[in-house]
C-alpha positions in Angstrom: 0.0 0.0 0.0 1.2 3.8 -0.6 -0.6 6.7 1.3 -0.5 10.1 -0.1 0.0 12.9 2.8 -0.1 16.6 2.0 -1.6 19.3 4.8 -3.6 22.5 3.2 -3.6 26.3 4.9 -6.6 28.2 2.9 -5.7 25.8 -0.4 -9.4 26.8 -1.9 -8.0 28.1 -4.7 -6.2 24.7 -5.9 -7.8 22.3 -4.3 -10.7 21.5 -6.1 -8.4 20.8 -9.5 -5.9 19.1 -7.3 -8.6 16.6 -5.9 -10.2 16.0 -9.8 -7.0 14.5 -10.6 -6.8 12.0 -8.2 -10.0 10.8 -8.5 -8.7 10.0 -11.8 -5.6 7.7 -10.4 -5.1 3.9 -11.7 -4.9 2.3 -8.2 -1.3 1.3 -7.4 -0.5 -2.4 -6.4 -1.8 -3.7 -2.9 -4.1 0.1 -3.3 -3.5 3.2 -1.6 -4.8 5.9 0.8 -5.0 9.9 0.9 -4.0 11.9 4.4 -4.8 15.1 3.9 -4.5 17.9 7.6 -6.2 21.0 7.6 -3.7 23.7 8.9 -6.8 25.6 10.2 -7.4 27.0 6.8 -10.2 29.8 7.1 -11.3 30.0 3.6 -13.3 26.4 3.2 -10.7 24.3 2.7 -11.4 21.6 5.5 -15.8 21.7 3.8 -13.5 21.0 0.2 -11.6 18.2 2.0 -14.9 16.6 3.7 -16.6 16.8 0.5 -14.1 14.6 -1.7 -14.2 11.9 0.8 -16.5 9.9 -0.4 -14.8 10.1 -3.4 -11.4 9.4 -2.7 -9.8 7.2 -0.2 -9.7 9.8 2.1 -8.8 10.8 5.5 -8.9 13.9 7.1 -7.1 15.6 10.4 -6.9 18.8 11.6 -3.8 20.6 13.2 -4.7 23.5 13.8 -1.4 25.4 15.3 0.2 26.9 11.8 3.5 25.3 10.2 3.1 23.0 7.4 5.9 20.8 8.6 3.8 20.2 11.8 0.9 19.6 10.0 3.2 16.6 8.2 4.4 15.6 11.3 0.7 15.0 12.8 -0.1 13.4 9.2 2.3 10.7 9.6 0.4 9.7 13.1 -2.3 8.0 9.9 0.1 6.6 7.3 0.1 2.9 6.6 1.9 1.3 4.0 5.9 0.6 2.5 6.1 3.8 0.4 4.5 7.2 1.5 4.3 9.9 -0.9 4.2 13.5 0.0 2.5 16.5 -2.4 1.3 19.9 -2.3 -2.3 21.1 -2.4 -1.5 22.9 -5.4 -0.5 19.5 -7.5 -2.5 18.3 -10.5 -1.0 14.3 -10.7 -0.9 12.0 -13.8 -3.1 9.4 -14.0 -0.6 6.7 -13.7 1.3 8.9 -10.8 1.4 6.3 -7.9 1.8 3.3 -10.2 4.9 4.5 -11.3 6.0 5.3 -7.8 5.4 1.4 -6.3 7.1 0.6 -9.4 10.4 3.2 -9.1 10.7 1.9 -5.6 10.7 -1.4 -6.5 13.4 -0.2 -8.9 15.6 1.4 -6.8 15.4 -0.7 -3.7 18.8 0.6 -2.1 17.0 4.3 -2.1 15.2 5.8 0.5 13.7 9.2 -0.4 12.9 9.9 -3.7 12.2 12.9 -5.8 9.7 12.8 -8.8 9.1 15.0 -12.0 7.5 18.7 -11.2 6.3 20.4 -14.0 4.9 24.2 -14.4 1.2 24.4 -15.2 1.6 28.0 -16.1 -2.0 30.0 -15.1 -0.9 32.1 -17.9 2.0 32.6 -20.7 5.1 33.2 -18.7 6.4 36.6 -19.6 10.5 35.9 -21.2 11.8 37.8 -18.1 10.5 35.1 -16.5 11.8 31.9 -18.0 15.2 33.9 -18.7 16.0 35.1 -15.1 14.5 33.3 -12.6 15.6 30.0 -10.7 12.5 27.8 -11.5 13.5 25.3 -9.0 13.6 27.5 -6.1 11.0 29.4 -7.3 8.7 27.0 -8.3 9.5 23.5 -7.5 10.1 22.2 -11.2 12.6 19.9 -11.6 14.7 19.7 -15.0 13.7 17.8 -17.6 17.0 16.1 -18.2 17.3 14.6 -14.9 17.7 10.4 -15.2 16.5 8.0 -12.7 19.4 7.7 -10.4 21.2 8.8 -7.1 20.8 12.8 -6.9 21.4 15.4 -4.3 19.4 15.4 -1.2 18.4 19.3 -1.9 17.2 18.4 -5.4 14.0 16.3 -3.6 10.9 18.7 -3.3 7.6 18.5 -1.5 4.8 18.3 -4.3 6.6 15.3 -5.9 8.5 12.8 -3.3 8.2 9.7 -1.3 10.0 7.9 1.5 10.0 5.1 2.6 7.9 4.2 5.7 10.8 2.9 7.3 12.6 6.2 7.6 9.7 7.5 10.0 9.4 4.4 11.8 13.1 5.0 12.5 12.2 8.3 14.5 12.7 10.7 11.5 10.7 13.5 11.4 9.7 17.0 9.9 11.7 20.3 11.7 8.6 22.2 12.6 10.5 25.6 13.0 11.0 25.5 9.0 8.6 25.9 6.6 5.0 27.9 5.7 3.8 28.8 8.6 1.2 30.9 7.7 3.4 34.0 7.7 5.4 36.1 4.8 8.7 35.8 6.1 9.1 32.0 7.1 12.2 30.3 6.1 11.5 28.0 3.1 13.3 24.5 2.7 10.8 22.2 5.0 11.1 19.3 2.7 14.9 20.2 2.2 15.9 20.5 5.6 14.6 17.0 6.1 16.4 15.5 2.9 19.9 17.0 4.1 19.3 15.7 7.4 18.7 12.1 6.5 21.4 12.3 3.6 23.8 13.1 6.1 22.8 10.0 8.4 23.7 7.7 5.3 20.0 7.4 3.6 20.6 7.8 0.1 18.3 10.0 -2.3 17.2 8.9 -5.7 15.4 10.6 -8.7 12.6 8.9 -11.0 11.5 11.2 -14.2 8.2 8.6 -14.4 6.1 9.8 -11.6 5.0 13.3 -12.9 3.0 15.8 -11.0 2.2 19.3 -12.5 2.7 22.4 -10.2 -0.8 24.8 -10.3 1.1 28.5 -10.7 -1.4 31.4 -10.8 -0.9 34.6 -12.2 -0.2 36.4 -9.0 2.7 34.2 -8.1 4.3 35.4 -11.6 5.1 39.2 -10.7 8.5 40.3 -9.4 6.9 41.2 -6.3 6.4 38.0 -5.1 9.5 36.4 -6.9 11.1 38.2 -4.6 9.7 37.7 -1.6 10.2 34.5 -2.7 13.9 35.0 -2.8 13.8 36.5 0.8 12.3 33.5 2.1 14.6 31.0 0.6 17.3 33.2 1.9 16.5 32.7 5.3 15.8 28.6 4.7 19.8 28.3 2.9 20.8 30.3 6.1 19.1 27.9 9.1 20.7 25.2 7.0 23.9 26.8 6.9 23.7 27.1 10.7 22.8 23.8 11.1 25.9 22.6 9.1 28.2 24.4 11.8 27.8 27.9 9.8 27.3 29.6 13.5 31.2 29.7 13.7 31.6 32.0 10.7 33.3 35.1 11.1 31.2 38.3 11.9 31.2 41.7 10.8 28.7 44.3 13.0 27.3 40.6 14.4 26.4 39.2 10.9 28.3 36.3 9.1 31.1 38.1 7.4 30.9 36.6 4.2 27.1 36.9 3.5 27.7 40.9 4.4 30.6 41.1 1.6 28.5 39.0 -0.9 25.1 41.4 -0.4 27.9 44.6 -0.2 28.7 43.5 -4.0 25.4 42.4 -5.4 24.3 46.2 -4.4 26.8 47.7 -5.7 26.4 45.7 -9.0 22.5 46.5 -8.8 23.5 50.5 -8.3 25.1 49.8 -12.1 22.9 48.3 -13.6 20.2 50.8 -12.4 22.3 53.1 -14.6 23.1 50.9 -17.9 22.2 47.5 -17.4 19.4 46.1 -19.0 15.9 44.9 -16.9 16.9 41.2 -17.3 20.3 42.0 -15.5 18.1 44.4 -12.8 15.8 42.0 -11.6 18.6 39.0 -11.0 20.5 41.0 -9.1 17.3 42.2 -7.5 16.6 38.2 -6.7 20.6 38.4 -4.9 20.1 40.7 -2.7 16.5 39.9 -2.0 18.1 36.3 -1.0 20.7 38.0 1.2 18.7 40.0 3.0 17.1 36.8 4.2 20.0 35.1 4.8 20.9 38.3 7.1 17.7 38.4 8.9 18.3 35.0 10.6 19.5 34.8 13.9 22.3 32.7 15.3 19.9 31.0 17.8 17.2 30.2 15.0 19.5 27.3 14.4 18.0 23.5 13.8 18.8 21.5 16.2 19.4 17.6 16.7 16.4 17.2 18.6 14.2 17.3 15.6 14.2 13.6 15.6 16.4 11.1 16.6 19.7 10.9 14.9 19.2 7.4 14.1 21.4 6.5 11.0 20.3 3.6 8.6 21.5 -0.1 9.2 24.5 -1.3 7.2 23.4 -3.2 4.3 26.2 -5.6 5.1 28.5 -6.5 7.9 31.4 -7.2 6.3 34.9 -6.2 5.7 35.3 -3.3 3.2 36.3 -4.3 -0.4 38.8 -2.2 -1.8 39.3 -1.7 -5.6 42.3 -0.2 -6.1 43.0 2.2 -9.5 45.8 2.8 -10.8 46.0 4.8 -14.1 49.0 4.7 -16.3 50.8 6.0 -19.3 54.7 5.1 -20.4 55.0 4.5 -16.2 56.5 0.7 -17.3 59.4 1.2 -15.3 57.9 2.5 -12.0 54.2 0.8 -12.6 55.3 -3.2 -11.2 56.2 -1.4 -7.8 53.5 0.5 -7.2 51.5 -2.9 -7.8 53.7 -4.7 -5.9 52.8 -2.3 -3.2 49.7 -2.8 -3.2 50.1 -6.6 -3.4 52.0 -6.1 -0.4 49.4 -4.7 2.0 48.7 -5.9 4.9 44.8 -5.5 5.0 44.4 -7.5 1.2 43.0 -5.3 -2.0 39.6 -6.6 -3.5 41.1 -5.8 -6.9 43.9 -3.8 -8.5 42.6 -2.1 -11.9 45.0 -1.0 -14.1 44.0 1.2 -16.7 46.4 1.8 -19.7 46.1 5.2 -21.0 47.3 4.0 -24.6 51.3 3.4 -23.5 53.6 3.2 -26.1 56.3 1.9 -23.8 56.4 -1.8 -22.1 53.4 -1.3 -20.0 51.6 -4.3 -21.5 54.0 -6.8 -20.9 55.0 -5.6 -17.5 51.6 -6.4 -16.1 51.3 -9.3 -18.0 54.4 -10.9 -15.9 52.1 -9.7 -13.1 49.5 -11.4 -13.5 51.0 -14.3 -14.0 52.9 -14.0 -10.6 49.4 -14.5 -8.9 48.8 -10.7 -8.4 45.2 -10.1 -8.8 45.2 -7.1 -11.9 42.3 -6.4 -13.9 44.0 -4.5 -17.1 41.9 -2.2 -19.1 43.5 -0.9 -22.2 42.4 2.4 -24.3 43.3 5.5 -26.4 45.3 8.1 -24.6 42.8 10.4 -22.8 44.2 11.4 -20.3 44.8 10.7 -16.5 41.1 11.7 -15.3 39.4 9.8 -18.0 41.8 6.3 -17.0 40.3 7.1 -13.2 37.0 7.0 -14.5 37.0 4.1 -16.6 38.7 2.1 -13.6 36.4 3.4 -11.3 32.8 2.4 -13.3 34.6 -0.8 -13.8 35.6 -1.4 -10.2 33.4 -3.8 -7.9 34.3 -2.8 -4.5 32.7 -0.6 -2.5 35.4 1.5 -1.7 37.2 2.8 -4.5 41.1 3.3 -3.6 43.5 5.9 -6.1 46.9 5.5 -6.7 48.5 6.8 -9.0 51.3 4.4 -10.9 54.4 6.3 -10.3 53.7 6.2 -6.5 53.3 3.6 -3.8 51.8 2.5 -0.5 53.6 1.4 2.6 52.1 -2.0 3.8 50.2 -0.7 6.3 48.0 1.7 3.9 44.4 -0.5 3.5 44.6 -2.2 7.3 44.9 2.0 8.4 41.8 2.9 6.2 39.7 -0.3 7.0 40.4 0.8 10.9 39.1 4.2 10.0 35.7 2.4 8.9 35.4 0.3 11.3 36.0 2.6 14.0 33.0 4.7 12.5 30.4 3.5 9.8 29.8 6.8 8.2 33.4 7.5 7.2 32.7 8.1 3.0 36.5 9.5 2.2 39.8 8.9 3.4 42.9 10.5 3.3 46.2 9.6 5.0 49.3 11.5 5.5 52.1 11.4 2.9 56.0 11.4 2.3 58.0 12.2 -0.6 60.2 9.4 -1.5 63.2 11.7 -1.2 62.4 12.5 2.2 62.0 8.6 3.0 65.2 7.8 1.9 67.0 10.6 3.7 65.1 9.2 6.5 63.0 12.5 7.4 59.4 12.8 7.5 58.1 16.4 7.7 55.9 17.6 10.6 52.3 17.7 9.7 50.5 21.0 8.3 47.2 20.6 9.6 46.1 18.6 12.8 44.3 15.5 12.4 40.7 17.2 13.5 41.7 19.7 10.5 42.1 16.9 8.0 38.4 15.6 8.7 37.0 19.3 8.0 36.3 20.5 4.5 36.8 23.4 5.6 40.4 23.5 6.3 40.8 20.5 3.1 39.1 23.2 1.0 41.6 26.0 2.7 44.7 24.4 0.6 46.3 21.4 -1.2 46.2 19.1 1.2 44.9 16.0 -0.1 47.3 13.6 -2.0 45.1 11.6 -5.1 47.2 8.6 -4.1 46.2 8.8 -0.6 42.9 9.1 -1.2 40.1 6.0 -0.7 36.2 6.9 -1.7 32.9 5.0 -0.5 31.3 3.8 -4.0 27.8 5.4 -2.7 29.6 8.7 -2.1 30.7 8.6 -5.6 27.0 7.6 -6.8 25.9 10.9 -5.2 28.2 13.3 -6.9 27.2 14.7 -11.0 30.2 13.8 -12.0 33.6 12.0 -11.9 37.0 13.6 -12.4 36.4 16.3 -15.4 38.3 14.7 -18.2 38.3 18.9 -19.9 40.6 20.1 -17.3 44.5 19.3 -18.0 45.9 20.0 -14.2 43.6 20.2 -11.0 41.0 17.8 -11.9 41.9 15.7 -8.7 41.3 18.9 -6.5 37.7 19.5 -8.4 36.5 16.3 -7.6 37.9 15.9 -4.2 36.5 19.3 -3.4 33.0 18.0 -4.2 33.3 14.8 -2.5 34.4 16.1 0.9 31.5 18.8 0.7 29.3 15.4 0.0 30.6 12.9 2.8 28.3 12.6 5.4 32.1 11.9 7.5 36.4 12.4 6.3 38.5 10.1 8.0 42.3 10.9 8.1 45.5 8.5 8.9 47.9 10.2 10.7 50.8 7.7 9.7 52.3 8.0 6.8 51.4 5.2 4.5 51.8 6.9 0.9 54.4 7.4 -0.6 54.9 10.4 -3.6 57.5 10.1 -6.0 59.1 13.0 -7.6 59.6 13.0 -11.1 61.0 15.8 -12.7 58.9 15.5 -16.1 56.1 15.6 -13.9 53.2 17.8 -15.5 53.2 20.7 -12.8 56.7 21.0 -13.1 56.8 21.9 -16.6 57.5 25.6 -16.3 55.3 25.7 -19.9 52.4 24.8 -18.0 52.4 27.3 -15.0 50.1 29.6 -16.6 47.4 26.6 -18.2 48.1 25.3 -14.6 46.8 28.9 -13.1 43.6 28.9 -15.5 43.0 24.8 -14.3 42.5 25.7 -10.8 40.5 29.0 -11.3 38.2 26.9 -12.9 37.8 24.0 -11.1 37.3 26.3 -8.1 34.4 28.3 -10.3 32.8 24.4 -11.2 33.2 23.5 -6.8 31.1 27.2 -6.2 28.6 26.1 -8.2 28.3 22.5 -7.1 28.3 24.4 -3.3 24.7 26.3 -4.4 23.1 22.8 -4.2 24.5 22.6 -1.2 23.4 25.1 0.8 24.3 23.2 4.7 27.8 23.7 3.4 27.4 27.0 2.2 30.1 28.8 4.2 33.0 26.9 2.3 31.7 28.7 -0.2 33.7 32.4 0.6 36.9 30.2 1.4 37.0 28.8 -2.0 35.7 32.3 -3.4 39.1 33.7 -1.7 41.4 31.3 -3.2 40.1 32.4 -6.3 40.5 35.8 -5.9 44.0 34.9 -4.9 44.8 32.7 -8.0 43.1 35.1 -10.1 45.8 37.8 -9.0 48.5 35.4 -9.3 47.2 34.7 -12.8 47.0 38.3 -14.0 50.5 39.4 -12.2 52.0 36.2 -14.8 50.1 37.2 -17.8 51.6 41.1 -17.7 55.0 39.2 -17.5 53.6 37.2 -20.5 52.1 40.2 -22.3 48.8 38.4 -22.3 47.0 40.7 -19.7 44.1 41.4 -21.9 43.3 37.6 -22.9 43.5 36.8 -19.4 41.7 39.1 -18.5 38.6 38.2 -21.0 39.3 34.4 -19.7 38.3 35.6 -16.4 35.3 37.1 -17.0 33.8 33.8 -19.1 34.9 31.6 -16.3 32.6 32.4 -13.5 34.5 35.6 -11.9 32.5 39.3 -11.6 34.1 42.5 -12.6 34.3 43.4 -8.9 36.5 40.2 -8.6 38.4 41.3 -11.4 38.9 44.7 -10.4 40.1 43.8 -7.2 42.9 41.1 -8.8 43.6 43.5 -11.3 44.6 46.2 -8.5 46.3 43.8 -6.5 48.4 42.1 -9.7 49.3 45.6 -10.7 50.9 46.5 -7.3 52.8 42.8 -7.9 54.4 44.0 -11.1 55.6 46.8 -9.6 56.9 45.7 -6.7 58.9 42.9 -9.4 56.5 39.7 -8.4 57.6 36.9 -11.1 55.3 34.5 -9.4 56.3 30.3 -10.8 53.0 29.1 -9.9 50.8 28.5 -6.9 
């Protein structure tokens, strides 16, 4: 069975279309039935709700203290049934809606919480402004079209088109009722989300199914500015509690507000001032929608904070008790004569490998016939062989063919001391949730001089993204990833990017771990070549643009993230940093004014620009010839 839940506040307007269509429902498999709570609607909501009941297979309660997430929460007191499926009062549902929910779940049986199509029903023809400028997701709840069934991001599930599985709320799991409508104009928006992120970080996993499709009833008076952007407000003030709830109450203040929200509203109205003056309406009213946003964000107080207590912080059961699997990849190209040790190392370890996958990035040298020998010696190599593509596209084909569910990196000119996979299968013992490790490293010079350098960040530091995102800190060979955390991310390692495409990844799957376990020994070991990539000095400047992007990619991937939000100026500073770095090099190059253009269609505003531009110009004066970064 699958029940529906959705509460209504003075729904009068929608409800009556919204009902129609579910009269109109085929009847899922094992049936299904309809919990709707009046939120002490005054406008004849509850009369509406009593009316369809003989109808639908309906029941009705009343909460009548305002917040739609308590209405939810009093909701779920009725549900009965595997799957329950939570909507709007402002839905119009296909006809096969709940049949192709029992049968996504069914299909996805490893999920938990699921997100569903949402798709405008315009009450009129959307003005171009509109469709051109305006965030529909946040805005209206409508999911893109190119969105596959699969694992997705906890923040892209919304409330008129999910389900969960009953399990999650028989676990404890319930709504934050300090989130959400609550019959005022200024409430904090993200009830649904705030839920999501929660569980997400717990371990439950999030999925997406296109086939159950819902249509989102938007009338003409929710199309004006006006409301867009008190819209905006409110969402503000729902990224902000989330923000606080991620640890963002430790943020550095300015005049008692969070530092970095101050300078980001600081810029967006003095970029609104502009385009007052020349920019065009289009430019007006997004800038209108940023500082609308951060003026929620800023209204938020420090104690508004979501707390534990919600519901109890129960995290899933393992699917499996046993040992971790660990598929070691190893990508290579003309590395024949240092590729047999670091497979030897890991043959070596202590703690055994699942598999070693070596991918052959279309060598010209002796690779083939070195792991050949290998292989025969009893070493347990899977070797994949293709066209030369590049380091990040060899990780990715060894990591979709890996069978593990951890996922270790090494890269083939490096190696592992023997201790490396019995360190990391400590780390997740010791703690379930552990999705990405990193250990502490050596360069093989240093081991055979018989030094090893103190530490640069403490071992508490290594586990926070904030202080990973703060520097290059994590080593790709050190590096071992759950197989669900790299389900959850868009992407693998960008194959576009020549240097950096480790950090952009990394980056995004620390952000994404619900936990970072470090190994304070050193168990890596980094060998230094010197035809090495970075150290080409040809490459400094490509090497400059590389990470100035794959920064710009990780502040994008951070707006979907909005609990983890304040890495977001940290990163932005880097940037700022390597943009100066960048600009101080190109004068020295004479290609100011191409980097200059680069910068400005790769994610960075004038006001950045401006401020490297002033900065690099002091540099050249002052005789900076910076190498690199």
């Amino acid at each position: 069975m699958i029940t529906v839940l959705f509460s209504t506040f003075n729904g009068a307007d929608t409800l009556p279309e919204m009902l129609d269509s579910l009269t109109r429902l085929v009847p899922p498999p094992g049936g299904w039935k309809l919990v709707a709570v009046d939120n002490g609607s005054t406008d004849g909501s509850g009369d509406l709700l009593r009316s369809a009941a003989g109808r639908l297979p309906l029941t009705v309660l009343t909460e009548p203290a305002k917040g739609k997430n308590r209405a939810l929460n009093r909701g779920l007191e009725a549900v009965e049934g595997d799957l329950v499926v939570l909507t709007d009062d402002d839905i119009v549902a296909a006809g096969d809606w709940l049949t192709a929910w029992a049968a996504a779940a069914d299909r996805l049986p490893e999920f938990d919480i699921f997100g569903g199509r949402i798709v405008p029903r315009w009450g009129m023809e959307p003005p171009d402004w509109l469709l051109g400028e305006v965030p529909l997701g946040p805005v209206y709840a409508a999911t893109d079209p190119a969105w596959t069934e699969g694992p997705i991001r906890a923040g892209c599930v919304w409330g008129p088109n999910m389900a969960v599985r009953r399990r999650v709320f028989d676990a404890g799991h319930r709504f934050d009722e300090r989130i959400g409508p609550d019959g005022t104009m200024a409430y904090a928006m993200g009830s649904e989300t705030e839920f999501t992120l929660r569980l997400e970080s717990l371990g439950f996993r999030c999925a997406h199914s296109p086939a159950p499709v819902v249509e989102h009833q938007i009338g003409a008076a929710s199309m004006t500015q006006q409301w867009i952007l008190r819209r905006a407000y409110r969402y503000g003030r729902g990224e902000r509690l989330q923000q606080l709830a991620a640890g963002g109450s430790r943020d550095a203040r300015l005049f008692g507000y969070p530092r970095w929200i101050v300078r980001q509203w600081s810029e967006k109205q003095i970029g609104l001032m502009r385009a007052s003056l020349r920019g065009t309406e289009r430019e007006r009213f997004r800038l209108r929608w940023d500082v609308s946003r951060l003026r929620g964000a800023l209204a938020v107080k420090q104690d508004e904070a979501p707390s534990s207590t919600v519901a109890e912080l129960r995290p899933p059961p393992p699917v499996t008790g046993e040992a971790p699997r660990f598929s070691v990849v190893i990508p290579t190209h003309n590395r024949a004569g240092h590729l047999a040790e670091a497979i030897r190392s890991v043959h070596d370890q202590t703690y055994p490998a699942h598999e070693i996958v070596v991918v052959d990035d279309g060598s010209t040298d002796d690779t083939a016939q070195v792991v050949e020998e290998l292989i025969r010696d009893g070493m347990p190599v899977r070797y994949l062989r293709q066209a030369n593509q590049g380091a990040a596209a060899a990780r990715n084909r060894g990591i979709r063919a890996a069978e593990g569910d951890w996922v270790a990196l090494l890269d083939s000119d490096d190696t592992w001391l023997p201790g490396k996979l019995e360190a990391a299968a400590a780390l997740i013992a010791a703690d379930g949730a552990v999705d990405f490790i990193h250990s502490r490293c050596v360069h093989d010079f240093e081991l055979a001089a018989g030094g090893v350098p103190e530490p640069v960040l403490t071992v508490e530091q290594r586990c926070d993204p904030a202080a990973l995102m703060g520097g290059w800190h994590i080593k790709t060979s050190s590096v071992a990833i759950r197989s669900t955390l790299l389900d959850r991310l868009d992407s693998l390692f960008p194959t576009d990017l020549r240097t950096c495409e480790d950090y952009e990844l990394f980056w995004r799957a620390v952000t994404a771990a619900r936990r970072i376990g470090f190994s304070s020994e050193p168990d890596t070991v980094i060998a230094n070549i010197p035809t090495s990539l970075s150290r080409e000095d040809a490459m400094v400047l490509p090497r400059m643009m590389d990470n100035i992007e794959a920064m710009s990619r990780v502040i994008r991937w951070l707006d979907g993230h909005p609990r983890q939000a304040r890495l977001r100026p940290i990163l932005e500073g880097r940037r700022y940093w390597a943009a100066r770095i960048l600009l101080t090099r190109a004068a020295r190059e004479r290609r100011l004014l191409e980097m200059l253009g680069w910068l400005l269609r790769h994610g960075l505003s004038r006001f950045e620009i401006g401020r490297a531009v002033v900065s690099a110009g002091r540099g050249v004066v002052n005789g900076e010839n910076p190498s690199g970064l």
